[in-house]
C-alpha positions in Angstrom: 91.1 -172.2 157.3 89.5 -169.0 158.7 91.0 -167.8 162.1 88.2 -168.0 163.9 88.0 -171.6 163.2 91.4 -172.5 164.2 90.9 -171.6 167.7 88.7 -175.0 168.2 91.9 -177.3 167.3 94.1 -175.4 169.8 92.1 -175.4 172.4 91.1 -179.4 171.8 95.0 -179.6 171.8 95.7 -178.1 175.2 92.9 -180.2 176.6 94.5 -183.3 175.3 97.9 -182.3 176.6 96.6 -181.4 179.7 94.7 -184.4 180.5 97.5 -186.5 179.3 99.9 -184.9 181.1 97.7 -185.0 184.7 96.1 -188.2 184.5 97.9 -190.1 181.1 100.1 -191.9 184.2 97.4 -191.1 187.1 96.8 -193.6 190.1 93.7 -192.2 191.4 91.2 -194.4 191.4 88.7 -192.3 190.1 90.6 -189.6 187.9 88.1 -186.9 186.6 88.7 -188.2 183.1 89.7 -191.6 181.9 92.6 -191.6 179.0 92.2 -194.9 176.9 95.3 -196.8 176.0 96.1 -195.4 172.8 94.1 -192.3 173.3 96.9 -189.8 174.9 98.8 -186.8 173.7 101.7 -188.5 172.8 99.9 -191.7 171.1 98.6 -188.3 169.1 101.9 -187.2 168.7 103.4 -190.7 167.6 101.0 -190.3 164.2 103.1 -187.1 163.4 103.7 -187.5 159.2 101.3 -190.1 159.0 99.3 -189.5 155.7 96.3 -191.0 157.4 96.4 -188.4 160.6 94.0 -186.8 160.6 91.4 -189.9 160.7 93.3 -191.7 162.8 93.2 -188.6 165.7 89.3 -188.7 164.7 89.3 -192.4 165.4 92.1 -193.8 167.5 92.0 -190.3 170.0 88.9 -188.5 170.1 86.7 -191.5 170.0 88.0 -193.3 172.6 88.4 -190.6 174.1 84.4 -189.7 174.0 83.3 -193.6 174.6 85.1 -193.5 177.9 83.7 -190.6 179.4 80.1 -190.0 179.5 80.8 -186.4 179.7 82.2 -185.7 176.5 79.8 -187.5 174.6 77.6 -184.4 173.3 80.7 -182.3 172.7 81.5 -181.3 169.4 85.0 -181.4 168.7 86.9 -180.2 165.6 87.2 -183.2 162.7 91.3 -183.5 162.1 89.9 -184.9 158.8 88.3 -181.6 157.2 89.7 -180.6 153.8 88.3 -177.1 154.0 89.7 -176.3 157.0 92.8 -177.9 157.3 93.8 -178.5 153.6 94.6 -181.9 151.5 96.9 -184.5 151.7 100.2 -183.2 153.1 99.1 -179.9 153.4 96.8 -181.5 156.6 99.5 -183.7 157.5 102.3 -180.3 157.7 99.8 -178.5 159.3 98.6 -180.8 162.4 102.4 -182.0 162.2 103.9 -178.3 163.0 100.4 -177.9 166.1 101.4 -180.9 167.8 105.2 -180.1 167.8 104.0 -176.8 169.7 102.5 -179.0 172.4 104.9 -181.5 172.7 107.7 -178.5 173.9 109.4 -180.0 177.2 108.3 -176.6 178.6 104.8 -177.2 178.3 104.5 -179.8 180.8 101.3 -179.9 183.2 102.0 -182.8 185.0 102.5 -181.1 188.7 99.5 -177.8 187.5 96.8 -177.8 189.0 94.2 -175.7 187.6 92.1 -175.3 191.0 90.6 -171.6 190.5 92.9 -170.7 187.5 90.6 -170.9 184.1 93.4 -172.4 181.6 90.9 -172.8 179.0 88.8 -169.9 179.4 92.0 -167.7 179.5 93.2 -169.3 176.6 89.7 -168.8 174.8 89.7 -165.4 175.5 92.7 -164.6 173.9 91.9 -166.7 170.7 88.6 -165.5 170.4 90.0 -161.7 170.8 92.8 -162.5 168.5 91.5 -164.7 165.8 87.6 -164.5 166.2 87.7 -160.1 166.7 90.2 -159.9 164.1 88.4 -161.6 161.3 85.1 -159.8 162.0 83.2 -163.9 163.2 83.2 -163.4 166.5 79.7 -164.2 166.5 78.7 -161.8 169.4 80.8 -164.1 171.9 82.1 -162.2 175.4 84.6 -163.7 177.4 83.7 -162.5 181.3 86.9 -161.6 182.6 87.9 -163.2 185.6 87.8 -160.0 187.8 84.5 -159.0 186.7 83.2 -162.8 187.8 84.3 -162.6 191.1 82.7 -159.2 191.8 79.2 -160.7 190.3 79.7 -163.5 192.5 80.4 -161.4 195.9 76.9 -159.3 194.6 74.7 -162.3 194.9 76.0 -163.3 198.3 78.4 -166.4 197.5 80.9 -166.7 200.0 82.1 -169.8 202.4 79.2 -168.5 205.1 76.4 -168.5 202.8 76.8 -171.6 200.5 76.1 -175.3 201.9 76.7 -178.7 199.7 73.6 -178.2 198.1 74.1 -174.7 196.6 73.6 -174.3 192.9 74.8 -172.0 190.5 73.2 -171.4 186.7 74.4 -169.7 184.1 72.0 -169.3 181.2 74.8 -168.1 178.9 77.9 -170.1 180.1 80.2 -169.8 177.3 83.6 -171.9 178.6 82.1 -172.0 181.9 84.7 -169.4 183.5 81.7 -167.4 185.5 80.3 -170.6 187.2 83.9 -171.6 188.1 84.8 -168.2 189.8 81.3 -168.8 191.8 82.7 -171.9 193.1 85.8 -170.4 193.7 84.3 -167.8 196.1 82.0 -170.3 197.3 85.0 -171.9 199.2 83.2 -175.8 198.9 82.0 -177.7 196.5 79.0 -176.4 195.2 76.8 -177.8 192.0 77.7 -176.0 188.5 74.8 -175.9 185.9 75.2 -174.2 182.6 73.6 -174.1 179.2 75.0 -172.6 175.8 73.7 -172.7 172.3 76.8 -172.6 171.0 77.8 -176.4 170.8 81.3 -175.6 169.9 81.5 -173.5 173.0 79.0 -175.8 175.3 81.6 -178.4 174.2 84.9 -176.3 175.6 82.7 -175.7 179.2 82.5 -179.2 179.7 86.2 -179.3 179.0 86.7 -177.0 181.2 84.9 -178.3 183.9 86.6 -181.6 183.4 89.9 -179.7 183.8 88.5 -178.5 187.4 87.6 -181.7 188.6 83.7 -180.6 188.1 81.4 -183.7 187.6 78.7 -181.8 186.2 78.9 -179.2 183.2 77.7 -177.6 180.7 74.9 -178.3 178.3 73.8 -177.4 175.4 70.6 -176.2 174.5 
């Protein structure tokens, strides 16, 4: 699998984990993201050496997954089931076997994180994209905005606490994993209304993930 491509199953891997880990057990009545029985990080974990695994994390994770929350239903996720990317019979099966083991470390446990202003995913994109993506010359023109850079762009157009009411909206024609429209929020001090678009579905499909992670109900779309 190229390098650039294997960036999409580790980032759909920290999502599941992180999901799982915050709401897997959650008691709120409306969590952000409903995890179907059967559907978690470790029921992903639990197929480790199955020779069907790859299907079944299509099937028995990523579906459910998509059929319970309305959100996710246009995102593209990576197919656990692709033979030119992740190799034939237990070539796939050592390969997803030796990601999830990564994941399921006792150190990598988000239970008690909260993500509030902190961009997990975008953060973890960026570094992908610059190591894997840069590397094998595919980046395919992507920029990750740095978080420093958003938060200046969004003191420049006036968004700050004072300024910004309920019904504030922010657009970003060119979203990418949605890390400038959550620093606008962040400076915004309230909850404002995120808009996005990206052509990219791959991408379009990590913003909503991202806003998911931040407790956004809107997202990203794309176009």
């Amino acid at each position: 699998m190229d390098a650039s491509q294997y960036k999409d199953y580790v980032l759909f891997m920290l999502f599941i984990k992180y999901v799982s880990d915050k709401y897997g057990d959650s008691d709120d009545l409306e969590p952000p993201i409903v995890i179907p029985k059967g559907a978690s990080f470790n029921d992903m974990a639990a197929l480790t050496g199955n020779p069907n695994i790859g299907d079944l994390i299509n099937t028995q994770v990523i579906q459910p997954l998509v059929d319970a929350n309305e959100m996710l239903a246009r995102t593209d996720f990576p197919d656990f089931n692709d033979p030119n990317k992740l190799g034939e019979g237990n070539d796939r099966v050592d390969r997803l076997g030796r990601l999830i083991a990564i994941f399921s470390s006792p150190d990598l446990n988000f239970a008690k994180n909260r993500a509030d202003h902190d961009d997990i995913l975008g953060d973890a994109y960026e570094y992908l994209m610059r190591h894997f993506a840069t590397e094998s010359g595919k980046s395919k023109g992507q920029f990750y905005t740095p978080s420093e850079v958003s938060r200046i762009i969004a003191k420049v157009i006036g968004i700050s606490p004072k300024n910004t009411v309920a019904g504030t909206t922010a657009y970003d024609p060119t979203c990418g994993s949605g890390s400038l429209l959550l620093k606008v929020a962040a400076e915004a001090g309230k909850r404002i209304t995120l808009e996005g678009q990206e052509k990219d579905v791959t991408t379009a499909g990590l913003a909503r993930m991202n806003m998911i992670l931040h407790d956004f109900s809107g997202g990203a779309s794309a176009s």
